[in-house]
C-alpha positions, 0 to 999 in steps of 0.5 A: 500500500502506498500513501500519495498527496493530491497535487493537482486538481482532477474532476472525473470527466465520467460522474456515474460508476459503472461495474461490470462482473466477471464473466461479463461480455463486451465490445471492444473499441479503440485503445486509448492514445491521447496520454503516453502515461496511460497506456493499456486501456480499452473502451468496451461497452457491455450488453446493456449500453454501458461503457468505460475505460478498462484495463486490458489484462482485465479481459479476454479480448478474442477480435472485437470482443471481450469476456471480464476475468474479474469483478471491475468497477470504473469508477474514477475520483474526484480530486482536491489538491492536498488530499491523501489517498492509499493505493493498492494497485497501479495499473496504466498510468492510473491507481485504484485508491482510498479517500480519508472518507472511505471512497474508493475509485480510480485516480491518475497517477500523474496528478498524485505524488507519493508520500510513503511505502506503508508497508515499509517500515524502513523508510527506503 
């Protein structure tokens, strides 16, 4: 687990969670390219015209198509310079994270800086 600081504002251009379950079918649409920090990302859109960002080693993809391999959940959070928030997984450029208030949600990485290693007692 890692502790980083918020150190620049970032509003989640997605407001509304969508949760897709393990064994989900999707579409699979373009590979995101705007931003080289956030490579690996796919844009899949599920049976019931939901749509989000996914993490390529989060599915099968066989052609156009993909089958989840685990529960995901895209929510992205909203940011305020200053807070604190612990991350228990990188992935792309971005880190599943934990507000002081218990939200839990995707945050980019490089609109954080790291604080500390928790599980590092040593301080290196």
């Amino acid at each position: 687990m890692q502790i980083y600081r918020v150190n620049k504002l970032y509003n989640s251009p997605y407001p509304d969670s969508i949760h897709f379950r393990k064994g989900e079918h999707v579409t699979i649409g373009q590979e995101y390219s705007d931003d080289p920090d956030w490579k690996g990302w796919i844009w899949c859109t599920g049976a019931s015209g939901q749509h989000a960002w996914v993490p390529k080693q989060f599915i099968t993809v066989d052609d156009n198509q993909g089958i989840f391999l685990k529960e995901y959940d895209a929510r992205e959070l909203n940011l305020k310079v200053g807070e604190m928030l612990r991350i228990s997984e990188i992935i792309g450029g971005f880190g599943m994270a934990e507000k002081a208030d218990g939200q839990h949600g995707w945050a980019p990485l490089n609109h954080l800086e790291l604080i500390s290693e928790s599980n590092d007692s040593t301080g290196n």
